[in-house]
Backbone as CSV, one residue per row, in Angstrom:
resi,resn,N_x,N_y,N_z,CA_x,CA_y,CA_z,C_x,C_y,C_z
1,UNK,2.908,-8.365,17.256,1.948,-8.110,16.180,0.538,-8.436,16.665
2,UNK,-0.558,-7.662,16.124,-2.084,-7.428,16.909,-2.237,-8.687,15.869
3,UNK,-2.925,-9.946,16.621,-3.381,-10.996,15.749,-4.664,-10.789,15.006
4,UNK,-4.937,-10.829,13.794,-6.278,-11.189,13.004,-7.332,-11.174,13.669
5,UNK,-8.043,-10.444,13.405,-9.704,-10.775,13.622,-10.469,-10.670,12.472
6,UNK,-12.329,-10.741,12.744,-12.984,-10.622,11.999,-14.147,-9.874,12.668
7,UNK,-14.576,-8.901,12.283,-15.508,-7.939,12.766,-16.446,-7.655,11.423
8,UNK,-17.431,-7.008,11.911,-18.197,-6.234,11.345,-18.326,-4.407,11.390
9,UNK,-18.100,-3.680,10.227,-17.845,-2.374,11.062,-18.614,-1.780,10.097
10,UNK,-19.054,-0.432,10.673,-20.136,0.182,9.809,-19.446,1.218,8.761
11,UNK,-19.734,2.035,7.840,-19.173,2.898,6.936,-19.318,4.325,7.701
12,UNK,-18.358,5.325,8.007,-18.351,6.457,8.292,-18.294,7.653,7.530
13,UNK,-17.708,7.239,6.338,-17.727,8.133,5.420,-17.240,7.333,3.923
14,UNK,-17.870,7.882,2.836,-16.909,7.503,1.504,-16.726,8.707,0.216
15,UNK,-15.128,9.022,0.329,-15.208,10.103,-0.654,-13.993,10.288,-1.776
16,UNK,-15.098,10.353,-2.987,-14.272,10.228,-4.471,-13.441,11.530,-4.093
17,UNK,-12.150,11.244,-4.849,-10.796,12.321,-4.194,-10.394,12.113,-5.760
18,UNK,-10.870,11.180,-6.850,-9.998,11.731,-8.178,-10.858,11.880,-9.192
19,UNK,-10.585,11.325,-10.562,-11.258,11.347,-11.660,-12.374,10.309,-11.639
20,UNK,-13.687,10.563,-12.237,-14.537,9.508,-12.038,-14.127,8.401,-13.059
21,UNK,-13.538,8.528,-14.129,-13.204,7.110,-15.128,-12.964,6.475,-14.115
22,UNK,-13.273,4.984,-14.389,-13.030,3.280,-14.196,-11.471,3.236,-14.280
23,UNK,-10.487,2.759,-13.329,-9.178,3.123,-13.569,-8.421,4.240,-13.099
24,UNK,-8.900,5.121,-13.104,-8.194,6.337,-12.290,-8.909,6.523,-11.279
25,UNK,-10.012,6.779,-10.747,-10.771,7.056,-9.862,-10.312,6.621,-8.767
26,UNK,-10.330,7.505,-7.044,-9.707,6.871,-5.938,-10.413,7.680,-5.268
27,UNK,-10.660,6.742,-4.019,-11.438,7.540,-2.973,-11.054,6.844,-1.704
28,UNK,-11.446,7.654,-0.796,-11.192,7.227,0.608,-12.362,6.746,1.427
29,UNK,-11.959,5.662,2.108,-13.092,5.319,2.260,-12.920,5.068,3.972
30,UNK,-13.673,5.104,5.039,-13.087,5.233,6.524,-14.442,4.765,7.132
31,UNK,-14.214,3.825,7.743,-14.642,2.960,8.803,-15.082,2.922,9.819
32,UNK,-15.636,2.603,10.450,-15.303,2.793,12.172,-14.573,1.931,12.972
33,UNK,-14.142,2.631,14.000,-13.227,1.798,14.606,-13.070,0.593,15.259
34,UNK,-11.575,-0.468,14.612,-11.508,-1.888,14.519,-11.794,-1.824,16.196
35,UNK,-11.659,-3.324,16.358,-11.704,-3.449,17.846,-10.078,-3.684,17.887
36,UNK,-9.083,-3.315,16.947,-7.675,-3.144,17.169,-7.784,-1.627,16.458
37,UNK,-6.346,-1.089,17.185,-6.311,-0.297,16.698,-4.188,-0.004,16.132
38,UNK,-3.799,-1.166,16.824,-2.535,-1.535,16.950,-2.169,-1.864,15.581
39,UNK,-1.412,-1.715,14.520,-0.782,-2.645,13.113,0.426,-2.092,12.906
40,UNK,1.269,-2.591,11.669,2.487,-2.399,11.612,1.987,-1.731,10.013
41,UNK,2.887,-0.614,9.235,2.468,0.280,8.111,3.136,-0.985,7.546
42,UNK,2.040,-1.439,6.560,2.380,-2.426,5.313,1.512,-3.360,5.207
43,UNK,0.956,-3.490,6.445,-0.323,-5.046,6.682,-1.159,-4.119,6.219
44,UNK,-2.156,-5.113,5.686,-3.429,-4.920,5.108,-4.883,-5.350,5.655
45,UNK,-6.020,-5.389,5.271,-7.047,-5.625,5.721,-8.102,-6.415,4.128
46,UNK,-8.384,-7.293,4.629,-9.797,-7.867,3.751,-10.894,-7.277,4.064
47,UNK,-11.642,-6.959,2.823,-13.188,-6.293,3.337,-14.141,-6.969,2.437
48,UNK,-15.583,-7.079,2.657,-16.362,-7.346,1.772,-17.869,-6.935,2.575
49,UNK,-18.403,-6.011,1.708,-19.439,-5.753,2.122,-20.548,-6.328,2.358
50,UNK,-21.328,-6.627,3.334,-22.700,-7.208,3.249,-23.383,-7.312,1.882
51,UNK,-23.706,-6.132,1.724,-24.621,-5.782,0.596,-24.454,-6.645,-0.447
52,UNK,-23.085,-7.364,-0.631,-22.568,-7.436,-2.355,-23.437,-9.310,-2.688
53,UNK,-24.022,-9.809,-1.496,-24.984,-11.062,-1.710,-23.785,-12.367,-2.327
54,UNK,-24.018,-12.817,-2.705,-23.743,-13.832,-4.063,-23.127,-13.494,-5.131
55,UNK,-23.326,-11.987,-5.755,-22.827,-11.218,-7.107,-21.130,-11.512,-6.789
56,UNK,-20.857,-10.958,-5.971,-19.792,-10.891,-5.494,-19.117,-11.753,-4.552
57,UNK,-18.161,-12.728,-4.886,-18.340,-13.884,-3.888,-16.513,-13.831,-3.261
58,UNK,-15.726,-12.895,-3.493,-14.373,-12.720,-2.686,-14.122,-11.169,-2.195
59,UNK,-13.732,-11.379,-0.796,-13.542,-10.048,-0.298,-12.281,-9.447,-1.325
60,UNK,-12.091,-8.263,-0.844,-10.838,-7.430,-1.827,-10.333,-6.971,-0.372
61,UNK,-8.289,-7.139,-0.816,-7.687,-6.903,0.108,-6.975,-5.029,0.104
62,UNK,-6.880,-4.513,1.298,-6.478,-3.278,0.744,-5.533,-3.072,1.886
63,UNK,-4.584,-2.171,1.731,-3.137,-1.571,2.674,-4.012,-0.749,3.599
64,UNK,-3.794,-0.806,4.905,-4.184,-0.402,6.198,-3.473,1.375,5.656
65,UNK,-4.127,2.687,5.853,-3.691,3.639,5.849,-3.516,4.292,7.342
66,UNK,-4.277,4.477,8.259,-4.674,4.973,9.773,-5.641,3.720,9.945
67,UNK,-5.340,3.417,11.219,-6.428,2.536,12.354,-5.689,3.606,13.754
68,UNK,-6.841,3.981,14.084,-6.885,4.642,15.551,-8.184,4.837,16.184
69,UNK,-8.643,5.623,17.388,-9.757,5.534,17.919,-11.058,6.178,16.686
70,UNK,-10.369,6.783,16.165,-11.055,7.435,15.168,-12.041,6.788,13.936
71,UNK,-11.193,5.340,13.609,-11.701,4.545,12.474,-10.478,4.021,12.068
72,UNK,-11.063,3.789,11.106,-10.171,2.917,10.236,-9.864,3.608,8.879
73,UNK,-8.651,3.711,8.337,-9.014,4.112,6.901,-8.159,3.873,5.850
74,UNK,-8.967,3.816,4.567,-8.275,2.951,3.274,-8.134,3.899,2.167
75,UNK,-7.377,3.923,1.288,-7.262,4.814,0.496,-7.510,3.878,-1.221
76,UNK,-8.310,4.039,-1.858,-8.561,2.510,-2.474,-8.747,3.482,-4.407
77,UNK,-8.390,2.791,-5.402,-8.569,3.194,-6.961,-9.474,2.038,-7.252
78,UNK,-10.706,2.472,-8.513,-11.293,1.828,-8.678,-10.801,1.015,-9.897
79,UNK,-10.193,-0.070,-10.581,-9.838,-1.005,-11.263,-11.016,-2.070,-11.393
80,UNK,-12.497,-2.552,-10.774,-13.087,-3.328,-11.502,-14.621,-2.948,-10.780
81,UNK,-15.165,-4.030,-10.632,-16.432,-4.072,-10.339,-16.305,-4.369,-8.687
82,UNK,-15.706,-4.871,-8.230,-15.592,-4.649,-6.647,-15.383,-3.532,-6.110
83,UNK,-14.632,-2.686,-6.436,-13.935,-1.670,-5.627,-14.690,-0.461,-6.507
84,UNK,-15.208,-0.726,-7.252,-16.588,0.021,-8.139,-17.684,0.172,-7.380
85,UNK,-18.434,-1.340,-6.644,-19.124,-1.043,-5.610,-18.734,-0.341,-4.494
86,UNK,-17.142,-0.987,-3.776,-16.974,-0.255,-2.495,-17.031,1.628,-2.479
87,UNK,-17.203,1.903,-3.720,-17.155,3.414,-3.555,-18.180,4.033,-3.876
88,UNK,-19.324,3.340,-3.693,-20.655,3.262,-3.611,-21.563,3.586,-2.187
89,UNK,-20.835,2.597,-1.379,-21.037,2.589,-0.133,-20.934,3.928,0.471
90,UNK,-22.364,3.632,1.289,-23.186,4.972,1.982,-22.750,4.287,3.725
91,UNK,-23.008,5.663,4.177,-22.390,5.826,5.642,-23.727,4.876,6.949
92,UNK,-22.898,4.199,7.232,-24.205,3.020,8.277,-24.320,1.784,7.802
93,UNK,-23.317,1.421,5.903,-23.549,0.250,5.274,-22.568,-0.449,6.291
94,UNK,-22.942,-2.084,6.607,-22.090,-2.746,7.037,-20.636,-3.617,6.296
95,UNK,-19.633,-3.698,6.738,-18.838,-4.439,6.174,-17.920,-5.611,6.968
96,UNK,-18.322,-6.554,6.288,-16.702,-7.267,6.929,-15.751,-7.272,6.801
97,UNK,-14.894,-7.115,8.074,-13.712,-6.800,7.348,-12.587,-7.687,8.808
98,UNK,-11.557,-8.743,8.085,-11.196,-9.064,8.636,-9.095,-8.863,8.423
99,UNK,-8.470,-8.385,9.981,-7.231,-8.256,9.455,-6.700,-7.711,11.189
100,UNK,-6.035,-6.742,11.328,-4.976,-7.232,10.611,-3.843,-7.991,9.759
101,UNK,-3.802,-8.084,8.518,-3.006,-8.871,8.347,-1.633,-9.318,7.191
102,UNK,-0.742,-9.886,7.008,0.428,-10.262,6.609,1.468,-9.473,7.564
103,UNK,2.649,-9.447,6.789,3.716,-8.347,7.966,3.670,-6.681,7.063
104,UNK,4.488,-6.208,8.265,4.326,-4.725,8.040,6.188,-4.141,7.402
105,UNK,6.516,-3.175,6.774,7.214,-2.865,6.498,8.511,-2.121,7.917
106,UNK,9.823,-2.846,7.620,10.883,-2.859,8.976,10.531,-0.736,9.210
107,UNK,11.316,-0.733,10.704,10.933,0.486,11.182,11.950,0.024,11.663
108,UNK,13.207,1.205,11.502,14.591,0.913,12.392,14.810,3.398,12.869
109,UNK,14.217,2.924,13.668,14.511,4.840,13.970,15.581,5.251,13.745
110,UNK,16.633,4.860,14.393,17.743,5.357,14.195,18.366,5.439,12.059
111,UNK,17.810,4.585,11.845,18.022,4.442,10.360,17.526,5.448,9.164
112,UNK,18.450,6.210,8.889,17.798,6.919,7.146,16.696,6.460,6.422
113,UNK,16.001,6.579,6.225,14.922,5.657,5.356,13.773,6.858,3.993
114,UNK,14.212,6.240,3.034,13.532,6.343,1.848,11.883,5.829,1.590
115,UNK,11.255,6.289,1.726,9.990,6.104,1.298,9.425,5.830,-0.536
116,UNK,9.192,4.944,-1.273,8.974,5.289,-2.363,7.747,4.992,-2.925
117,UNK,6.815,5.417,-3.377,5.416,5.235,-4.173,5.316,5.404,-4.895
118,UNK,4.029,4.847,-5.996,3.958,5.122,-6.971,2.180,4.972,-6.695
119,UNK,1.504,5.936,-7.274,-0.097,5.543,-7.360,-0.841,5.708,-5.922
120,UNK,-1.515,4.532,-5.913,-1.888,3.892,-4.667,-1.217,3.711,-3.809
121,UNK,-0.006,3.294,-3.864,1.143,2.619,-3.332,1.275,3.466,-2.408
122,UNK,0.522,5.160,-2.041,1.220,5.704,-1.300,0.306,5.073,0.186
123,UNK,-0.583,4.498,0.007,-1.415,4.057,1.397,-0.697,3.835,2.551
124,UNK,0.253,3.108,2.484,0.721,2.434,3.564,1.636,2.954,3.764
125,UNK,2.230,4.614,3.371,3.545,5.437,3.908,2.498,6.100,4.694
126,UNK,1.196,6.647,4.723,0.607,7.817,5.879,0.358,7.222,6.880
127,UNK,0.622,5.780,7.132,0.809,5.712,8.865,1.918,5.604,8.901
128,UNK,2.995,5.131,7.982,4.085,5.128,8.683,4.754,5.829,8.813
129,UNK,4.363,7.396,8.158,5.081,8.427,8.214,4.556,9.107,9.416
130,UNK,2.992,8.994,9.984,2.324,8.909,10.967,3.253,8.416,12.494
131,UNK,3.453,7.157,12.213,3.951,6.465,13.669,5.359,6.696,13.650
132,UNK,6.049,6.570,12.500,7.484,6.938,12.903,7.619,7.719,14.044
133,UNK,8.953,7.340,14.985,8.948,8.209,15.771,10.227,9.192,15.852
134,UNK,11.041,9.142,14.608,11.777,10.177,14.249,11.760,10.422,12.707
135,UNK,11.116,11.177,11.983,10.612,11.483,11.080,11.077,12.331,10.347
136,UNK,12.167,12.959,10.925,13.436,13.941,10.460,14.430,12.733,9.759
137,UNK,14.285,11.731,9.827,15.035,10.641,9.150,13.993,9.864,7.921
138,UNK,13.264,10.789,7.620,12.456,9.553,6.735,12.526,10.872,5.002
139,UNK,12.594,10.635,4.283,12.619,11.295,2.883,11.543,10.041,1.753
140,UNK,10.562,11.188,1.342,9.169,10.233,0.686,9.058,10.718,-0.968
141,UNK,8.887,10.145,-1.308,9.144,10.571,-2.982,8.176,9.788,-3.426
142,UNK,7.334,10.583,-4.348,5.998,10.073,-4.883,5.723,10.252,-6.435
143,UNK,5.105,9.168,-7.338,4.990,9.394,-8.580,3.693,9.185,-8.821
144,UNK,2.850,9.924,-9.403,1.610,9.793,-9.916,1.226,10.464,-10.940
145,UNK,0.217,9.984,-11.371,-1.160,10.933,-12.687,-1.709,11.780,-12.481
146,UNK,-2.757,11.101,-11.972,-3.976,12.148,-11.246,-3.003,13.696,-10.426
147,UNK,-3.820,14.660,-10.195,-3.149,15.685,-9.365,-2.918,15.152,-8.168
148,UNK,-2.100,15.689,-7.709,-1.450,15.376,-6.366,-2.347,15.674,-5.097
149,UNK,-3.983,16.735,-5.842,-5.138,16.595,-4.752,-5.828,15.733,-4.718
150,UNK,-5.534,14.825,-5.821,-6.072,13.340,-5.120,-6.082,12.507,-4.430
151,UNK,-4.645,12.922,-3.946,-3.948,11.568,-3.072,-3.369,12.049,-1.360
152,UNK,-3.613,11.467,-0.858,-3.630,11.732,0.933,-1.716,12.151,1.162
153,UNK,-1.450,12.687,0.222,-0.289,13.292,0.160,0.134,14.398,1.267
154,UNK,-0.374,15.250,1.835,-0.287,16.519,2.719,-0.145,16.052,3.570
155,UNK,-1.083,14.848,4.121,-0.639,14.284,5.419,1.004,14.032,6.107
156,UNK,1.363,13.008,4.594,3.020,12.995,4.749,3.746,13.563,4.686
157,UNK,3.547,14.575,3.605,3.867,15.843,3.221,4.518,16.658,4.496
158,UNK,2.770,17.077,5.744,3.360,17.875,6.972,4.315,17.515,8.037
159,UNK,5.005,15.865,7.734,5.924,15.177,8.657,7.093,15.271,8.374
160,UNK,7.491,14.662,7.073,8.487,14.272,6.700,9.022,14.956,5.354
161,UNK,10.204,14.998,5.052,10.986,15.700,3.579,9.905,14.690,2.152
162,UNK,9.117,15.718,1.294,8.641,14.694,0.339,8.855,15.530,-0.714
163,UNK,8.750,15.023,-1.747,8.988,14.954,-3.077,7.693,14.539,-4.048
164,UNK,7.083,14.841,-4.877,6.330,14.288,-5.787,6.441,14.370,-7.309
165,UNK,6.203,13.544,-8.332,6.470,13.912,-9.652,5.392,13.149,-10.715
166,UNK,4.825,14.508,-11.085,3.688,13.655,-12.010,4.099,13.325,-13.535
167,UNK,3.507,11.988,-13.567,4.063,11.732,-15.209,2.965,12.200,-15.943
168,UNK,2.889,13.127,-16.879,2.220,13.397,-17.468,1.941,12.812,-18.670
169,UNK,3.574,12.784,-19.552,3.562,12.044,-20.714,4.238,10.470,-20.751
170,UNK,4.400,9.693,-21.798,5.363,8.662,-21.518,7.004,8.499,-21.273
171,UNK,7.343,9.724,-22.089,9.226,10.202,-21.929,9.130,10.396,-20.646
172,UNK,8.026,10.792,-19.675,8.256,11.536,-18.353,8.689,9.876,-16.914
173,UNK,8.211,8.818,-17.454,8.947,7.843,-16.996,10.399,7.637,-16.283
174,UNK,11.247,8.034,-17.753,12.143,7.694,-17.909,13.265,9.035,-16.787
175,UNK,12.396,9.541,-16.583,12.885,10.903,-15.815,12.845,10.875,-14.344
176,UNK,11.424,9.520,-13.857,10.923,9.449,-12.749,12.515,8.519,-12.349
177,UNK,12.485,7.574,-13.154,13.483,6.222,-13.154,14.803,6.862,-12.725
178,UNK,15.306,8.111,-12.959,16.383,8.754,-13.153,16.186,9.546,-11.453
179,UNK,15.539,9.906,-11.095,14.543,10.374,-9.807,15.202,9.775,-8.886
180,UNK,14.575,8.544,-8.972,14.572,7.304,-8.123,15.649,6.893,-7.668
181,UNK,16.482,6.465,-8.713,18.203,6.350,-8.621,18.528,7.279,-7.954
182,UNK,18.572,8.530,-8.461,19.373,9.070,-7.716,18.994,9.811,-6.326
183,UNK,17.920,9.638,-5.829,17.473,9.407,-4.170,18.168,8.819,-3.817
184,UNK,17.902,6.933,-4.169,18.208,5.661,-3.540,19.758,5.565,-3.576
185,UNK,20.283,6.604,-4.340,21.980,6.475,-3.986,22.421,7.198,-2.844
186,UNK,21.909,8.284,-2.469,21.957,8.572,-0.768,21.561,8.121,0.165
187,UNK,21.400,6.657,0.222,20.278,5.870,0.933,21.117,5.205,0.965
188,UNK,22.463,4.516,0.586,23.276,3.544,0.738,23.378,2.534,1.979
189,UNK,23.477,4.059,3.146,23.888,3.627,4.826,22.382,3.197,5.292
190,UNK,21.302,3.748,4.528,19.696,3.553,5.533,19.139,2.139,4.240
191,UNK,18.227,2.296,4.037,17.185,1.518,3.737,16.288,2.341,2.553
192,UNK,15.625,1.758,2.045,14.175,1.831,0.901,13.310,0.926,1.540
193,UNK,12.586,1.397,1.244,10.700,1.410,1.255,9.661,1.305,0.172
194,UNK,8.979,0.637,-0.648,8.632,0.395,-1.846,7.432,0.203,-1.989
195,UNK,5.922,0.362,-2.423,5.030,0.740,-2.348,4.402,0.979,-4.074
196,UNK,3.948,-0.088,-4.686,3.121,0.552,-6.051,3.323,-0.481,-7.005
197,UNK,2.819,-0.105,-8.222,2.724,-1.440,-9.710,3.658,-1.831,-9.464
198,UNK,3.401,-3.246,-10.077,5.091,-3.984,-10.584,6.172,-3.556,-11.197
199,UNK,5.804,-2.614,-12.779,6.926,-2.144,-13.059,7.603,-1.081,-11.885
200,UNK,7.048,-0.583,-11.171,7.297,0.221,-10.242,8.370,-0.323,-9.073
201,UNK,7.652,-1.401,-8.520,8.542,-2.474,-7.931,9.923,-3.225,-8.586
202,UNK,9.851,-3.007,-9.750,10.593,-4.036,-10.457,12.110,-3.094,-11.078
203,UNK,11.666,-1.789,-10.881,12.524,-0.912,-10.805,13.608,-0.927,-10.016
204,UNK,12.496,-0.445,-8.432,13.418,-0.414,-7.120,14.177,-1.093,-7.220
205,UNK,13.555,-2.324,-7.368,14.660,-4.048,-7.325,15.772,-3.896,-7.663
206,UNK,15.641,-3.074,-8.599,16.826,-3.510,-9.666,18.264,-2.658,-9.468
207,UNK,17.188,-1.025,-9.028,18.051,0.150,-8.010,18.868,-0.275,-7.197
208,UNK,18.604,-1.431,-6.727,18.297,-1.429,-4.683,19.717,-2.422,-4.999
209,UNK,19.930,-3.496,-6.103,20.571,-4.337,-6.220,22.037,-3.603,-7.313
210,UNK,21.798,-2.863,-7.927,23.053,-2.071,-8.692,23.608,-1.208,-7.142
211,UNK,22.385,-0.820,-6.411,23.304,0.549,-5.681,23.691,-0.041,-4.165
212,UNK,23.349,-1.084,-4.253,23.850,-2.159,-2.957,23.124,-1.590,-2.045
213,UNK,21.551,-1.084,-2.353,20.793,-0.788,-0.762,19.691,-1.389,-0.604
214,UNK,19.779,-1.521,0.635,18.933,-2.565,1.587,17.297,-1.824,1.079
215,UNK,16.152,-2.674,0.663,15.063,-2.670,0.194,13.906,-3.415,0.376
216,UNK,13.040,-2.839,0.933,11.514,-3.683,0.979,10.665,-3.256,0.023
217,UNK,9.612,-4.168,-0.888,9.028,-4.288,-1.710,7.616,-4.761,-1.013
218,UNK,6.622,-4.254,-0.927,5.438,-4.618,-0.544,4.553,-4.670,-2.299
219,UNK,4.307,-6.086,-1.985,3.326,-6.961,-3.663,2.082,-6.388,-2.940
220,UNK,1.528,-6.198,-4.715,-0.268,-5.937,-4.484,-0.862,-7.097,-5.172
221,UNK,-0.221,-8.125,-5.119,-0.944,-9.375,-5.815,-2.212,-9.756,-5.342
222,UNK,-3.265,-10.000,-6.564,-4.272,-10.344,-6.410,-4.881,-11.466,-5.050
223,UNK,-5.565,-11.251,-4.140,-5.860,-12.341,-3.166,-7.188,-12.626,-3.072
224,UNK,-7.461,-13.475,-2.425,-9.147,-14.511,-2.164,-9.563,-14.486,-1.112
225,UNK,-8.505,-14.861,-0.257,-8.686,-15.371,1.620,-8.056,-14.355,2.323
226,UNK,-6.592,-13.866,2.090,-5.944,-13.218,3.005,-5.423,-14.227,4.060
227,UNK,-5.516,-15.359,4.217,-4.942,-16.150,5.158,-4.703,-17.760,4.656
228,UNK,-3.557,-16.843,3.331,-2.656,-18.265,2.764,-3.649,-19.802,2.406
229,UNK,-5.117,-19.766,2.206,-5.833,-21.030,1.935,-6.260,-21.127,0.348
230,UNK,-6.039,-20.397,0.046,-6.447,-20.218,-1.590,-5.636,-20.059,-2.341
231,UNK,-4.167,-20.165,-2.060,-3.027,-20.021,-2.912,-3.632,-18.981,-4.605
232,UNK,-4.207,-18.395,-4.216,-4.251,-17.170,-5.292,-3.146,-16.021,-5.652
233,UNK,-2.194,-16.203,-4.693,-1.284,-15.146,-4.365,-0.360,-15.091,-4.461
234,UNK,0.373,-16.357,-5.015,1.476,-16.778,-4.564,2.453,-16.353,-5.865
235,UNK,4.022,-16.083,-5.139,5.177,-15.424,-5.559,6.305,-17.028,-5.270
236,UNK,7.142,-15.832,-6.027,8.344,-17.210,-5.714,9.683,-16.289,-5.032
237,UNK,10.203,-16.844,-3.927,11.433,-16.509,-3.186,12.620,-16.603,-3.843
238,UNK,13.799,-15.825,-3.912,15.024,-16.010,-3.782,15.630,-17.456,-4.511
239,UNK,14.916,-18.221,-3.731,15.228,-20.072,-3.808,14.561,-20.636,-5.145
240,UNK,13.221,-19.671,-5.287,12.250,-20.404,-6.197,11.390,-21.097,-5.491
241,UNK,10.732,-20.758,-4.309,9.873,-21.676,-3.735,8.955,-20.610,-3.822
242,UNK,7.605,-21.870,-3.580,6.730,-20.468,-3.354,5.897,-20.298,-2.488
243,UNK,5.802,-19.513,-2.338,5.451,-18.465,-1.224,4.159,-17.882,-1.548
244,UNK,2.872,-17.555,-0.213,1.696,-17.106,-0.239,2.016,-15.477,0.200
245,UNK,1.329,-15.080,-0.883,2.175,-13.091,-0.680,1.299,-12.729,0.732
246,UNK,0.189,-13.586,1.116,-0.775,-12.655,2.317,0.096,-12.887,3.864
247,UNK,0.357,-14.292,3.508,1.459,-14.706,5.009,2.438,-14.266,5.087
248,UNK,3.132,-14.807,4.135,4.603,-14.270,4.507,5.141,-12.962,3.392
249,UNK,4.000,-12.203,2.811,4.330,-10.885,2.919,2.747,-10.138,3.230
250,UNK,2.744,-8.860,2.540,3.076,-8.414,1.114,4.191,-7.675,1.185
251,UNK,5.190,-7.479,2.491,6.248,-6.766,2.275,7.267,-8.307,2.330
252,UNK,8.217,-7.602,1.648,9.428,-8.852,1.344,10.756,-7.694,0.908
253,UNK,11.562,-8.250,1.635,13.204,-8.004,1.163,13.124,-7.875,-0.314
254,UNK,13.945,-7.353,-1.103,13.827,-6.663,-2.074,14.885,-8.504,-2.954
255,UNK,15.772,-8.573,-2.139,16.722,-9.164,-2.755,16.336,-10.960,-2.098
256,UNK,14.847,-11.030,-1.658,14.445,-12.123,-1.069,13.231,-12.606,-2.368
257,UNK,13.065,-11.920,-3.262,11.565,-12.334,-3.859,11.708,-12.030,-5.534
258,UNK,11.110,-12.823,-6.282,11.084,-12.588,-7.372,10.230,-12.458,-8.026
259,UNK,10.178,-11.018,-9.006,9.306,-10.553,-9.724,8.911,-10.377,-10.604
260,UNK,7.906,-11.879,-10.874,7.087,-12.026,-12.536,6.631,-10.724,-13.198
261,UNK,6.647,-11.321,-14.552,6.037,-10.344,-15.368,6.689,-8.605,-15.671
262,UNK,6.390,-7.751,-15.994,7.033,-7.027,-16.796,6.979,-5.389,-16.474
């Protein structure tokens, strides 16, 4: 694993890809390139812009999408006043941004593997649908709102078997849920892959544990530091202990972690 750093990198590009409302809105936002270019699909990166002074006093953590010679790039929804500014940011603004970091979601080639997202959640399948190196074994299934030209979908799309399903209404849930299952029941012999909200996560879980298949859950829990000092993050294991989601995840065994709230 490429150890942590902390750099400074300039903005290469930033572009709104959905609805402008507060809440739906997502854009991509791309970097220039880390002085790594090495990560595992699931680690993430801390950023915080120069610009944001004092107003703003904690970086925001986001899922690594591509790092290559090219840049860096994040696929990010706007939910508050941070990530409100970051999609603000003009091309030459500086940022800090320090990471690689937590672990990355297992990669077994020879293995079947299920991809699942919901939202955002799809960030961290376009490198790994990217680096896989047999990709005729990977099947990606995606749930979202916004149109499906919002989201860096085509990329995965041109690799691997995908699937997408927009909920339009609220009955349309209950259809996704029905989706899901019955993917993750041909998945018995391979693995799941998990990616998006809690109820989203809290689903799989529950899939993964009725249909006896092996499951990773990557948390988007709120963080401060990114390097386990601020216990802002923290989950509880299997045991009930607890655990800092930036270290020792944001990906976690499905049947290793337990998931507050609703």
């Amino acid at each position: 694993m490429t150890p942590p750093s902390c750099q400074t990198l300039r903005v290469c590009d930033c572009t709104l890809q959905g609805p402008a409302d507060v809440g739906c809105a997502l854009f991509t936002l791309r970097l220039a390139a880390p002085l790594w270019n090495d990560f595992t699909p699931g680690q993430f990166v801390m950023l915080r812009p120069e610009n944001w002074g004092l107003e703003l006093t904690w970086a925001r953590p986001f899922s690594i999408c591509q790092a290559d010679d090219s840049g860096l790039t994040l696929f990010i929804q706007i939910v508050g006043r941070g990530t409100a500014r970051l999609a603000g940011l003009k091309p030459g603004d500086a940022v800090t941004v320090w990471g690689p970091l937590g672990n990355g979601f297992a990669l077994e080639p020879a293995t079947p593997t299920l991809l699942l997202a919901g939202g955002v959640g799809i960030a961290p399948f376009v490198g790994y649908a990217l680096r896989h190196p047999a990709p005729e074994r990977l099947h990606f299934v995606f749930g979202h709102r916004p149109d499906i030209a919002c989201y860096p979908y085509a990329s995965i799309a041109a690799r691997v078997v995908s699937e997408h399903f927009q909920e339009r209404r609220p009955e349309d849930i209950g259809r996704f849920v029905e989706l899901l299952g019955a993917r993750m029941l041909g998945f018995r012999d391979g693995m799941a892959l998990a990616c998006g909200p809690l109820p989203f996560l809290r689903t799989v879980q529950r899939l993964a544990q009725e249909l006896g298949v092996r499951a990773q859950l990557s948390l988007e829990n709120k963080m401060a530091c990114g390097v386990g000092a601020c216990l802002g993050c923290v989950a509880s294991d299997d045991t009930g202990w607890p655990v800092q989601v930036c270290t020792h995840g944001p990906v976690f065994w499905s049947d290793r972690v337990v998931l507050e709230g609703v």
